[in-house]
mmCIF file of the C-alpha atoms, coordinates in Angstrom:
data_MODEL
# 
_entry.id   MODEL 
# 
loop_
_atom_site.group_PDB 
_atom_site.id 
_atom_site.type_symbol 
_atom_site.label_atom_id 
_atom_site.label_alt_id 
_atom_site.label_comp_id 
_atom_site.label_asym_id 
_atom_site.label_entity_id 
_atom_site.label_seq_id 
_atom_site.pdbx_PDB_ins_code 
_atom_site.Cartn_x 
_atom_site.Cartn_y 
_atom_site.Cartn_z 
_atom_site.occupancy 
_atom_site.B_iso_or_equiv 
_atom_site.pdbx_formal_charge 
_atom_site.auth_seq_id 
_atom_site.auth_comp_id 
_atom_site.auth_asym_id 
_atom_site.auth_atom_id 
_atom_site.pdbx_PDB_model_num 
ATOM 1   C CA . UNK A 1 1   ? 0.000   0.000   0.000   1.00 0.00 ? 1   UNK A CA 1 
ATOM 2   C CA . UNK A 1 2   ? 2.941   2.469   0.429   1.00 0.00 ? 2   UNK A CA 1 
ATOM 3   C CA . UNK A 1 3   ? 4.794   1.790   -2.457  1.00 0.00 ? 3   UNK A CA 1 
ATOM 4   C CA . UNK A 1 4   ? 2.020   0.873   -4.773  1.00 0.00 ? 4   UNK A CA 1 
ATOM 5   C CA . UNK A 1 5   ? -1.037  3.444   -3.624  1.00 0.00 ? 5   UNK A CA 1 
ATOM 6   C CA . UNK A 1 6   ? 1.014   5.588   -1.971  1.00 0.00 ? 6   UNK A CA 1 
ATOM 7   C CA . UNK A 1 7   ? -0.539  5.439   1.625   1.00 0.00 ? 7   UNK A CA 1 
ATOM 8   C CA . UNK A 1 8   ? 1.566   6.425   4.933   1.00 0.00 ? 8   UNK A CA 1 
ATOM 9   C CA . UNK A 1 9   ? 2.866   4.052   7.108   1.00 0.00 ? 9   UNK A CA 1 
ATOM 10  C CA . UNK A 1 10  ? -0.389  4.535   9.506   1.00 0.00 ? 10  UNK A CA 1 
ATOM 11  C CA . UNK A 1 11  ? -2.864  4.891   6.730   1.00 0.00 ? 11  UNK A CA 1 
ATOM 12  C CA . UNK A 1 12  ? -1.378  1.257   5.255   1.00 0.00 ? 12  UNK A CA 1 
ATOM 13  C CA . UNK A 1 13  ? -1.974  -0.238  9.069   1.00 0.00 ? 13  UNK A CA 1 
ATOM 14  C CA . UNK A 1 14  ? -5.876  1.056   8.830   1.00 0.00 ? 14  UNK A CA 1 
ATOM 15  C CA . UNK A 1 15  ? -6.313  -0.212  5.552   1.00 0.00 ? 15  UNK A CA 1 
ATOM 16  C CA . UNK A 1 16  ? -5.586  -3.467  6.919   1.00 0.00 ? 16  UNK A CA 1 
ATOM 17  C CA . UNK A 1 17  ? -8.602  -3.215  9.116   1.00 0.00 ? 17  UNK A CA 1 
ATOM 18  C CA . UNK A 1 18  ? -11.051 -5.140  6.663   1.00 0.00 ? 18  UNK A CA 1 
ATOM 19  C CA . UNK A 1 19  ? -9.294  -8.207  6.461   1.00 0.00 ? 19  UNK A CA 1 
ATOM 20  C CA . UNK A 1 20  ? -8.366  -8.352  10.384  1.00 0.00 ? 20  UNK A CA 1 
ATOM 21  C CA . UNK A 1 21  ? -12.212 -7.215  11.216  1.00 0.00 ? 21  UNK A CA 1 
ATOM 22  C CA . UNK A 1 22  ? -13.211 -10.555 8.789   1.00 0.00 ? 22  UNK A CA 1 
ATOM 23  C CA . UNK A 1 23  ? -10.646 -12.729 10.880  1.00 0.00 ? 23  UNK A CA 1 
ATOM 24  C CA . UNK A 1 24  ? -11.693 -11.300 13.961  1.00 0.00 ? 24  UNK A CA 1 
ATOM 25  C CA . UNK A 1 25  ? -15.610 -11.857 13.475  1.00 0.00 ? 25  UNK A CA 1 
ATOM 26  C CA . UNK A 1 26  ? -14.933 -15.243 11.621  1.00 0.00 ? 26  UNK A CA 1 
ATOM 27  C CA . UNK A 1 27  ? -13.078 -16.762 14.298  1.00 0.00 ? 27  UNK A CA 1 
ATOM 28  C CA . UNK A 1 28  ? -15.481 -16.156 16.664  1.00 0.00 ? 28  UNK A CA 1 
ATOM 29  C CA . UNK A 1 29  ? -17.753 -18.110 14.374  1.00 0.00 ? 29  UNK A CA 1 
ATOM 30  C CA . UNK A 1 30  ? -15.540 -20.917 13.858  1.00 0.00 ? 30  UNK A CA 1 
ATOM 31  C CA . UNK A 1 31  ? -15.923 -23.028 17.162  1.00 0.00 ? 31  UNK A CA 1 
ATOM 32  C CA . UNK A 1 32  ? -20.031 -23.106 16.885  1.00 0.00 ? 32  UNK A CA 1 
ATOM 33  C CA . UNK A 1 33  ? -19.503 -23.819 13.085  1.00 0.00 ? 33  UNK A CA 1 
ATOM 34  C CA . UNK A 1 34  ? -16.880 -26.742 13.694  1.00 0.00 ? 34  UNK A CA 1 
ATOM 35  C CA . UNK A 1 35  ? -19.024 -28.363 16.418  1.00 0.00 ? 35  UNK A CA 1 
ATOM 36  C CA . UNK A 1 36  ? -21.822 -28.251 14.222  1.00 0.00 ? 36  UNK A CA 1 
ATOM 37  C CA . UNK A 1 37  ? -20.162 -29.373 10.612  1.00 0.00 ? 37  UNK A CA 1 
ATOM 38  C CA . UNK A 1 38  ? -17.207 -30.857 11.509  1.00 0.00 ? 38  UNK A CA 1 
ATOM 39  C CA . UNK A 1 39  ? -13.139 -30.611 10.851  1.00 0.00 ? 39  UNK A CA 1 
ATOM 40  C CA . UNK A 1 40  ? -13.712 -31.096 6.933   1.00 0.00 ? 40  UNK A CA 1 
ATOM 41  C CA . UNK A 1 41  ? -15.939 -29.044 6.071   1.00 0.00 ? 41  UNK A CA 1 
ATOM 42  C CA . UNK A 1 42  ? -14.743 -26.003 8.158   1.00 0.00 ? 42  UNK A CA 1 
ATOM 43  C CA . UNK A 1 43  ? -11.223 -26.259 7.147   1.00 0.00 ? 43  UNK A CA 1 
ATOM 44  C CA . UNK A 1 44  ? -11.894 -27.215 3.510   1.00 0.00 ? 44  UNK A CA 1 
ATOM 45  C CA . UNK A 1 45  ? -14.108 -24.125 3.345   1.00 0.00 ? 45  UNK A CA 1 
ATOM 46  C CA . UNK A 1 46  ? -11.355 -21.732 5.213   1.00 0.00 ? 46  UNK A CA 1 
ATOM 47  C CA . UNK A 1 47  ? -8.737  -22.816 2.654   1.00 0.00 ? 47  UNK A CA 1 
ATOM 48  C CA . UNK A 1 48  ? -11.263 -22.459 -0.156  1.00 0.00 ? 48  UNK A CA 1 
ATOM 49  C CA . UNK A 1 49  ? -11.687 -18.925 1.144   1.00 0.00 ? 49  UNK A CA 1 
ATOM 50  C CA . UNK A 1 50  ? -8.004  -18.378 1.165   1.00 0.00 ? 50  UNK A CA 1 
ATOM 51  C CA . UNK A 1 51  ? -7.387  -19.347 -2.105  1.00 0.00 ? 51  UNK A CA 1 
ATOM 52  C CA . UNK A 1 52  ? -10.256 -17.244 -3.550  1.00 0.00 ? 52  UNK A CA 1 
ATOM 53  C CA . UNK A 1 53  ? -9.201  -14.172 -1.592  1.00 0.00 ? 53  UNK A CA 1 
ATOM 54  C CA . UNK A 1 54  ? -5.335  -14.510 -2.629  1.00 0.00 ? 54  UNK A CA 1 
ATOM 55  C CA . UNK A 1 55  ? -6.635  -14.759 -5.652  1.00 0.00 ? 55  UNK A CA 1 
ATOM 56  C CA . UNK A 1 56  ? -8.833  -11.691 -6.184  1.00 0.00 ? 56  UNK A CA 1 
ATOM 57  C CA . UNK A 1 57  ? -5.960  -9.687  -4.372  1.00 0.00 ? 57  UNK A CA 1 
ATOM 58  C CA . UNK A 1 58  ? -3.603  -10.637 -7.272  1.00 0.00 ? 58  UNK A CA 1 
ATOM 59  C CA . UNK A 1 59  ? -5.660  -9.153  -9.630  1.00 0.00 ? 59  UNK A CA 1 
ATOM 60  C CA . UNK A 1 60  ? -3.706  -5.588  -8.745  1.00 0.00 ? 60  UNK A CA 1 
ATOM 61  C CA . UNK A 1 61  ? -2.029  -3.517  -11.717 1.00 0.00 ? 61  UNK A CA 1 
ATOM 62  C CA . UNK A 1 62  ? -0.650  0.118   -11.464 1.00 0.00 ? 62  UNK A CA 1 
ATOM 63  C CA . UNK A 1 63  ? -4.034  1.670   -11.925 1.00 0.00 ? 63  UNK A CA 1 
ATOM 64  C CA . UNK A 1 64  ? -5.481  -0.523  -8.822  1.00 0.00 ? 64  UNK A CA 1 
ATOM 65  C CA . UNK A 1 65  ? -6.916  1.888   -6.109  1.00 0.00 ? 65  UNK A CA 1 
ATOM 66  C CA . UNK A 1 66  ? -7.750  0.829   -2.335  1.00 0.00 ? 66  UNK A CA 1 
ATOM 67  C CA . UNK A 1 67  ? -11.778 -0.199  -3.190  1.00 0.00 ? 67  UNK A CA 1 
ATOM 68  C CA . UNK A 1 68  ? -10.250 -3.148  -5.510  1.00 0.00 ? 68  UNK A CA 1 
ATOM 69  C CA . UNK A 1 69  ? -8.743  -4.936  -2.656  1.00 0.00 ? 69  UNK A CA 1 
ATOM 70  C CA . UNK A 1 70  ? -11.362 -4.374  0.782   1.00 0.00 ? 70  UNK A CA 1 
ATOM 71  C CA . UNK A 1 71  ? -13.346 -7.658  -1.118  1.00 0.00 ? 71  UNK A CA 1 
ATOM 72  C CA . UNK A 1 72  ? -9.772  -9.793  -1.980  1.00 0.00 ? 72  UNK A CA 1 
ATOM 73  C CA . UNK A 1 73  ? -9.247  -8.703  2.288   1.00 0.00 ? 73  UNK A CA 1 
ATOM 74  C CA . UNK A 1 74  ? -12.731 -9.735  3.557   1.00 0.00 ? 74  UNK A CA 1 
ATOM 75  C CA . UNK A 1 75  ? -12.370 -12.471 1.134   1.00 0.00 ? 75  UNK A CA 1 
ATOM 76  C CA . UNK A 1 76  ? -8.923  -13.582 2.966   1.00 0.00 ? 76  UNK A CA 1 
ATOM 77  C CA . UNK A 1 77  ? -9.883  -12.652 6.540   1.00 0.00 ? 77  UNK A CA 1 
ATOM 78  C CA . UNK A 1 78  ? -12.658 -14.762 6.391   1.00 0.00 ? 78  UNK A CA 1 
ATOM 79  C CA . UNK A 1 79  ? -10.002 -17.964 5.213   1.00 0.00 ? 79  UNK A CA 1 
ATOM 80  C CA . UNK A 1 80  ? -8.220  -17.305 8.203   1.00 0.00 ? 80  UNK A CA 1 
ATOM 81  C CA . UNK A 1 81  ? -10.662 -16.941 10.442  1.00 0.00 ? 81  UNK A CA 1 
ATOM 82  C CA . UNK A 1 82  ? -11.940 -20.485 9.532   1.00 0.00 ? 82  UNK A CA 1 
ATOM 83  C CA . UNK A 1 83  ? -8.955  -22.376 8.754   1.00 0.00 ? 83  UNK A CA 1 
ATOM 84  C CA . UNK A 1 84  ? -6.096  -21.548 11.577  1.00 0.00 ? 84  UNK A CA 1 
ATOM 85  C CA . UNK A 1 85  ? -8.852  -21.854 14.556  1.00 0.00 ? 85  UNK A CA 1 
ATOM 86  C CA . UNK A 1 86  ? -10.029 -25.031 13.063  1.00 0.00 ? 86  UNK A CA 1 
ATOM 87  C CA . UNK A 1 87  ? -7.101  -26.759 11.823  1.00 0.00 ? 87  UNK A CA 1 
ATOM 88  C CA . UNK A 1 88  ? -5.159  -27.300 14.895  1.00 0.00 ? 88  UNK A CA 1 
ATOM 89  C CA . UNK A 1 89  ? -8.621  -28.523 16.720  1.00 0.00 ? 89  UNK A CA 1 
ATOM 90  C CA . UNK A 1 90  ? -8.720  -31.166 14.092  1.00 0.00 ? 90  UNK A CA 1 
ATOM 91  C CA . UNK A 1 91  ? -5.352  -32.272 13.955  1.00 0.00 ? 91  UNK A CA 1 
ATOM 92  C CA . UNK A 1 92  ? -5.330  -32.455 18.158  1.00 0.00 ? 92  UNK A CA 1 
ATOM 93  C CA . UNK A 1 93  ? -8.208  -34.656 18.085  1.00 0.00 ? 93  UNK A CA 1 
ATOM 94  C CA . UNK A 1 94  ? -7.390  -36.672 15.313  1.00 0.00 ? 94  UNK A CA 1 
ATOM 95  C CA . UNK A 1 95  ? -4.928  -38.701 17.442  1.00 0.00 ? 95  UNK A CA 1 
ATOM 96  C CA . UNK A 1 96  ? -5.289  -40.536 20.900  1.00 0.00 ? 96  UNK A CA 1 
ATOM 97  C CA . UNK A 1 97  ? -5.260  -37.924 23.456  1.00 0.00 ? 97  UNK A CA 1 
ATOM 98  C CA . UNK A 1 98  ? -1.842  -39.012 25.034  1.00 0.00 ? 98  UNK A CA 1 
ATOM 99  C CA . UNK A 1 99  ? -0.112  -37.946 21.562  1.00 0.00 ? 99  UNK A CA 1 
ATOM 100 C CA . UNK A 1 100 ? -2.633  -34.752 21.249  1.00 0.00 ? 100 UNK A CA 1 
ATOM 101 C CA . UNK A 1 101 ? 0.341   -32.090 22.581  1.00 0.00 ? 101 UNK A CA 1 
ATOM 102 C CA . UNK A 1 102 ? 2.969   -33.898 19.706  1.00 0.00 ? 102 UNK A CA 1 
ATOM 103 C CA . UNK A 1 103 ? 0.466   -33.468 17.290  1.00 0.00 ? 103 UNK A CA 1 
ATOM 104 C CA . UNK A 1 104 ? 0.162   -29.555 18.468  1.00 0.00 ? 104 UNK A CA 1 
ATOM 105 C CA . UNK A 1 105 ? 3.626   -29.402 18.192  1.00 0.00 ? 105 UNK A CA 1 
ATOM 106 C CA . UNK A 1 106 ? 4.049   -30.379 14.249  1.00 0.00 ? 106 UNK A CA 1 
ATOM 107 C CA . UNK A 1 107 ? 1.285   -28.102 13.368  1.00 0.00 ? 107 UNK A CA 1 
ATOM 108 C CA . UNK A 1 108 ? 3.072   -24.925 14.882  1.00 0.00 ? 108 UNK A CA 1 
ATOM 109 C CA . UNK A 1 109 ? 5.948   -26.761 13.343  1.00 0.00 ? 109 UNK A CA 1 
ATOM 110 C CA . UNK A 1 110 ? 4.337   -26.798 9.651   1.00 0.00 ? 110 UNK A CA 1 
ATOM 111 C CA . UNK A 1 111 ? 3.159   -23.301 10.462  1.00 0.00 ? 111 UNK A CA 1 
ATOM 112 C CA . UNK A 1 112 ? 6.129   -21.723 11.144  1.00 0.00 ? 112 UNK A CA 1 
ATOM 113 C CA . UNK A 1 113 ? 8.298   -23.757 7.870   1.00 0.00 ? 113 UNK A CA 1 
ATOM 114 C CA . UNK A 1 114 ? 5.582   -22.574 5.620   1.00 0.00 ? 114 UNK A CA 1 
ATOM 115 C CA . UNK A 1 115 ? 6.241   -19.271 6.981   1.00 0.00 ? 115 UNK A CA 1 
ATOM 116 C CA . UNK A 1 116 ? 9.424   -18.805 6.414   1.00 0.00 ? 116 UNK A CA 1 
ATOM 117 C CA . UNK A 1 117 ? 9.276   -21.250 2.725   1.00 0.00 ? 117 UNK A CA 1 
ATOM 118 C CA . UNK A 1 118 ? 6.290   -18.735 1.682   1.00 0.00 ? 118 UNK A CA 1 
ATOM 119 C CA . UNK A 1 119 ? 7.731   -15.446 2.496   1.00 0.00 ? 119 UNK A CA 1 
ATOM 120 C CA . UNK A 1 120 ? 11.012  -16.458 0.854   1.00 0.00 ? 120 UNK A CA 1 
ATOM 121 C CA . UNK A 1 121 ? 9.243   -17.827 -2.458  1.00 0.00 ? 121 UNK A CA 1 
ATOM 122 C CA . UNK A 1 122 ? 7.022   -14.536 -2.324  1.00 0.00 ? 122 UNK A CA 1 
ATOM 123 C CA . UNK A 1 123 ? 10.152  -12.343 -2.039  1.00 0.00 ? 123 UNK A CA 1 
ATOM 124 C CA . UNK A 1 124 ? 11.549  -13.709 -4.338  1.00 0.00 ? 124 UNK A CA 1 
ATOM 125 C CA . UNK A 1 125 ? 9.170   -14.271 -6.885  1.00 0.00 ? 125 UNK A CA 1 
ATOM 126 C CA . UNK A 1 126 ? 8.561   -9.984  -6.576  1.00 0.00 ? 126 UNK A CA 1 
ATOM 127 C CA . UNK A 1 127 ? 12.388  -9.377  -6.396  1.00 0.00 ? 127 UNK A CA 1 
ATOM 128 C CA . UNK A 1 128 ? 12.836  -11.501 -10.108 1.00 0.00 ? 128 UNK A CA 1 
ATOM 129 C CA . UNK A 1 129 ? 9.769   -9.269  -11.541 1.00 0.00 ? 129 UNK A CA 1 
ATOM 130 C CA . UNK A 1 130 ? 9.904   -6.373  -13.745 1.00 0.00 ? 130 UNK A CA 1 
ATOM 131 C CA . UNK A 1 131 ? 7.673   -4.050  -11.404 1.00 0.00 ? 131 UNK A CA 1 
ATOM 132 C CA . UNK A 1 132 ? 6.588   -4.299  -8.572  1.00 0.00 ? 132 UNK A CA 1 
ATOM 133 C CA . UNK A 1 133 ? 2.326   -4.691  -8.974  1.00 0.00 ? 133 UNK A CA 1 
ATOM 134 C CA . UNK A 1 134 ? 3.652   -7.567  -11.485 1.00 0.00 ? 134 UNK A CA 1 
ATOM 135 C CA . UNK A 1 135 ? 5.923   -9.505  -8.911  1.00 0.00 ? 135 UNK A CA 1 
ATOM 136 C CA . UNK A 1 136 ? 2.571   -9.368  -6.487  1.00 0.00 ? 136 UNK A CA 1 
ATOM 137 C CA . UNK A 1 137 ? 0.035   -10.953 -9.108  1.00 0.00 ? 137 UNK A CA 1 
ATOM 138 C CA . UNK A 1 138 ? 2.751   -13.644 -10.149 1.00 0.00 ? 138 UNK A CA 1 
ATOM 139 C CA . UNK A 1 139 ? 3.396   -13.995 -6.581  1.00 0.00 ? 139 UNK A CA 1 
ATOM 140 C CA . UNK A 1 140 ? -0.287  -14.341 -5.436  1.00 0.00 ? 140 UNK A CA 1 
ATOM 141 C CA . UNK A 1 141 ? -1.219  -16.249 -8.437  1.00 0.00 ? 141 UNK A CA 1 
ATOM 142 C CA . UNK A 1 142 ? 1.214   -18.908 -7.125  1.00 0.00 ? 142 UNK A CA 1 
ATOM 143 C CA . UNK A 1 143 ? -0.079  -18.766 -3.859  1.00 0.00 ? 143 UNK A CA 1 
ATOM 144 C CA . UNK A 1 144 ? -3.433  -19.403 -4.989  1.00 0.00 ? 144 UNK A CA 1 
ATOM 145 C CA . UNK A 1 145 ? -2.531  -22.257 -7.127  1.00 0.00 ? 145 UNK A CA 1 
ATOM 146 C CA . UNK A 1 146 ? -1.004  -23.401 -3.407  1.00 0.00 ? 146 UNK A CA 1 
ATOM 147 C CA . UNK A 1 147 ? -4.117  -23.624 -1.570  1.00 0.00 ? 147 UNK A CA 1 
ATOM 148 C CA . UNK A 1 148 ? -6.493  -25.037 -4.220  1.00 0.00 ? 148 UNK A CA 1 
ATOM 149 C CA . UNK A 1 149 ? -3.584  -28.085 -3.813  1.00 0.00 ? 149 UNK A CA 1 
ATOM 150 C CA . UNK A 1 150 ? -3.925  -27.900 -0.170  1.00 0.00 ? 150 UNK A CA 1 
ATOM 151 C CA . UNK A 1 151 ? -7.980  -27.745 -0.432  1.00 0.00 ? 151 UNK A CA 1 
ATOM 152 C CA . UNK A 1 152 ? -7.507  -31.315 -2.179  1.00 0.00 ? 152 UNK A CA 1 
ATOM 153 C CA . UNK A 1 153 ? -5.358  -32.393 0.454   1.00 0.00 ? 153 UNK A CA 1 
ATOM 154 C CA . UNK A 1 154 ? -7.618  -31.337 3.620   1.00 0.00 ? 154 UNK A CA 1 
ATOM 155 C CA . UNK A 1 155 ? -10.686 -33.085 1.427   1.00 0.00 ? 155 UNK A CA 1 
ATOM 156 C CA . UNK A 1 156 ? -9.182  -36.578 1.255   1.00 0.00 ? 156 UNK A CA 1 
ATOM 157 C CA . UNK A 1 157 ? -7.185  -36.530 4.836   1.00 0.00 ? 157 UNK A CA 1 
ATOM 158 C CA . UNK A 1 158 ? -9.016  -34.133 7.140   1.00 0.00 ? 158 UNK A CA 1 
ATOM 159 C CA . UNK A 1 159 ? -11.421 -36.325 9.088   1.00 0.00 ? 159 UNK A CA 1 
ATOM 160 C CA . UNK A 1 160 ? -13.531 -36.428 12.510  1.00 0.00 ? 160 UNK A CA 1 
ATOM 161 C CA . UNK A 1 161 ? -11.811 -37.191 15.912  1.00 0.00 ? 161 UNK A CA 1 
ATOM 162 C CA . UNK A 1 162 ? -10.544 -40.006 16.765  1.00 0.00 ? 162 UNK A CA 1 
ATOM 163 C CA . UNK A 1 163 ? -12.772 -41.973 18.968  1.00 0.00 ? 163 UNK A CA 1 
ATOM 164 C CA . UNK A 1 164 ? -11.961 -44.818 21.626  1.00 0.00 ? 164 UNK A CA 1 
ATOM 165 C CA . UNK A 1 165 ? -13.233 -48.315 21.602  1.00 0.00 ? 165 UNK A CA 1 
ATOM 166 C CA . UNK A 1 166 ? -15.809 -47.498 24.536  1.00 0.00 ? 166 UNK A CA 1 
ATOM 167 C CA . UNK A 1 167 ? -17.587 -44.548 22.148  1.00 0.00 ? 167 UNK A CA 1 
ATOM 168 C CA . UNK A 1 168 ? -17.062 -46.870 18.656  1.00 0.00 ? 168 UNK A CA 1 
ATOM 169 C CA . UNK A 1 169 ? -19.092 -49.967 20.207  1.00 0.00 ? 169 UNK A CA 1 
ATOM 170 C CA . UNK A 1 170 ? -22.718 -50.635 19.192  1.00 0.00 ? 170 UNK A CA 1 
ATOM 171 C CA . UNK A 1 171 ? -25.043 -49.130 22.483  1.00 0.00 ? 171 UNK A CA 1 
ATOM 172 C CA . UNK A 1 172 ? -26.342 -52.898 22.306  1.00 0.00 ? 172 UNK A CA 1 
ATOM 173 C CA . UNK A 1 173 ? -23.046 -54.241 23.122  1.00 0.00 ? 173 UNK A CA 1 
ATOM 174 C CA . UNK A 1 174 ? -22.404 -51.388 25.814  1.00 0.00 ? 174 UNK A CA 1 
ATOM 175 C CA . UNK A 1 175 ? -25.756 -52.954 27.825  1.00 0.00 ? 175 UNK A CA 1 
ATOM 176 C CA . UNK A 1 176 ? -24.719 -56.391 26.890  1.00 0.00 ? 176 UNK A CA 1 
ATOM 177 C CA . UNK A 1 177 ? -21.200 -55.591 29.190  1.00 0.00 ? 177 UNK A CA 1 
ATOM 178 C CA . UNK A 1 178 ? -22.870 -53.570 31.844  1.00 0.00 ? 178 UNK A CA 1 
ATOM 179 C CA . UNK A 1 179 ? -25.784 -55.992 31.918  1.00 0.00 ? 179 UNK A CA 1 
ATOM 180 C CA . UNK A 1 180 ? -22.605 -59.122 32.690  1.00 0.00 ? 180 UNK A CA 1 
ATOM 181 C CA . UNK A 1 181 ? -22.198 -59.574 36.364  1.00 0.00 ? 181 UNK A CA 1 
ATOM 182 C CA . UNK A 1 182 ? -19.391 -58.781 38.011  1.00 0.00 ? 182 UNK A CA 1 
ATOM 183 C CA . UNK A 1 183 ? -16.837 -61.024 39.445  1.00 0.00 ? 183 UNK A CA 1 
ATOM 184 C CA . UNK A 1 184 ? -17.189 -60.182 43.072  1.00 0.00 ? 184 UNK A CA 1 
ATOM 185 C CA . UNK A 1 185 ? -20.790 -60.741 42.323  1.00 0.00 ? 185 UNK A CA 1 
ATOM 186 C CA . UNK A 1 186 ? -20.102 -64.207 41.101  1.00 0.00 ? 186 UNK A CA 1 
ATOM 187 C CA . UNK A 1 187 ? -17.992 -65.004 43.603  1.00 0.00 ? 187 UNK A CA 1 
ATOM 188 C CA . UNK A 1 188 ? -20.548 -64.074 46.171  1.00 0.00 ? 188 UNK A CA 1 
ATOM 189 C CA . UNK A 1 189 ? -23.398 -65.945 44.701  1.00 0.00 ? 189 UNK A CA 1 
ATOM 190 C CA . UNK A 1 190 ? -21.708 -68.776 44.100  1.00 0.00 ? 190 UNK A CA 1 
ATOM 191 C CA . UNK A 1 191 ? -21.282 -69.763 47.549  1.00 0.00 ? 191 UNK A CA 1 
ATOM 192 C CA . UNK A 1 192 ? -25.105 -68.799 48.474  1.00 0.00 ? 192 UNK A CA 1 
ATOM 193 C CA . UNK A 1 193 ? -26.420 -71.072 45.869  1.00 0.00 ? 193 UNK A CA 1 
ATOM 194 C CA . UNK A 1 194 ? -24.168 -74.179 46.684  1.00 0.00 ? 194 UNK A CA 1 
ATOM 195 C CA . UNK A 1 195 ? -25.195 -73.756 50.761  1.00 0.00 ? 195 UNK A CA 1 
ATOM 196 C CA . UNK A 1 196 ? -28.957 -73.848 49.730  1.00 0.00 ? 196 UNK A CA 1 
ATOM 197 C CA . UNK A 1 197 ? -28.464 -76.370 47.413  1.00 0.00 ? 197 UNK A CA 1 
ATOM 198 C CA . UNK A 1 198 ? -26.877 -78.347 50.030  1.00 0.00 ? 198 UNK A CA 1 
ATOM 199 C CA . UNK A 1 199 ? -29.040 -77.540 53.051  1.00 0.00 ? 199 UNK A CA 1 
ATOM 200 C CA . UNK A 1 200 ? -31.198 -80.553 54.602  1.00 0.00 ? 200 UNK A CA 1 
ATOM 201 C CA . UNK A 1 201 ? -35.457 -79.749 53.515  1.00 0.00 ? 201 UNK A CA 1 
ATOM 202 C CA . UNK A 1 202 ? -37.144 -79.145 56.832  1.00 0.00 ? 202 UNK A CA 1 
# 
């Protein structure tokens, strides 16, 4: 925004505001949305929303005033909002809960690499173009291209939690094992029956 639409250093921080306001109200809606959809369809629709909004924001030229990006920022926000408060929930619970905090752990992990991979590829990508509006499309055009692969990716691997034997058996089964007496019952009536059985009839 400074170099491109000439803003101030405080003026490019406010125009920021859209996309942060879209993350900000999105992520509030994320936890009643995941509970009520589920991992794949919460993080398959935040990357969706991140490819569509890196998208629209590549489509800047020289001519490109501040209006032609607030929807590409909503757009974005509104990927963010869904997919980073979502996809660590899913991976945590996708695993037994004694391996939940090393699951954590490679998503930061992932996070942070594709952080530092992305914003070198980026730089680089703008650095090798001829100006600078065309180093951002090419750039952004790339990153797109990104997340539609990792949309395909969270549809075929993203799934529900993990659930233990006790919540995977049939309810019939579950009263079939509570209904089974105990074996300090057993024992107990064991002994009761046999001294009946073997007491004299009056």
């Amino acid at each position: 925004m400074e170099k491109q639409l000439g803003f101030s250093a405080l003026a490019s921080g406010a125009g920021l505001l859209p996309l942060m306001g879209a993350f900000a109200l999105t992520s509030f809606a994320a936890g009643p949305l995941y509970n009520r959809l589920g991992p794949k369809i919460v993080v398959s629709a935040g990357v969706a929303f991140l490819a569509a909004g890196i998208f629209l924001l590549s489509d800047l030229s020289r001519s490109s005033t501040y209006s032609s990006l607030v929807a590409g920022m909503i757009v974005l926000g509104v990927g963010v909002g869904l997919f980073y408060s979502s996809i660590t929930t899913a991976a945590v619970t996708a695993l037994d809960p004694s391996r939940s905090s090393l699951a954590g752990g490679i998503v930061y992990m992932c996070q942070v690499a594709g952080g530092a991979i992305g914003l070198g590829l980026n730089t680089a990508i703008v650095l090798a173009a001829a100006t600078l509006a065309d180093g951002i499309k090419v750039a952004f055009r790339v990153d797109a291209v990104l997340a539609v692969i990792g949309l395909g990716v969270c549809l075929a691997f993203v799934h529900g939690p993990k659930r233990s034997a006790a919540h995977t058996a049939s309810p019939l089964a579950h009263h079939r094992v509570r209904a089974l007496p105990s074996d300090g019952a057993r024992a107990t009536a064991g002994p009761r029956r046999s001294s009946a059985l073997a007491r004299p009839p009056a």
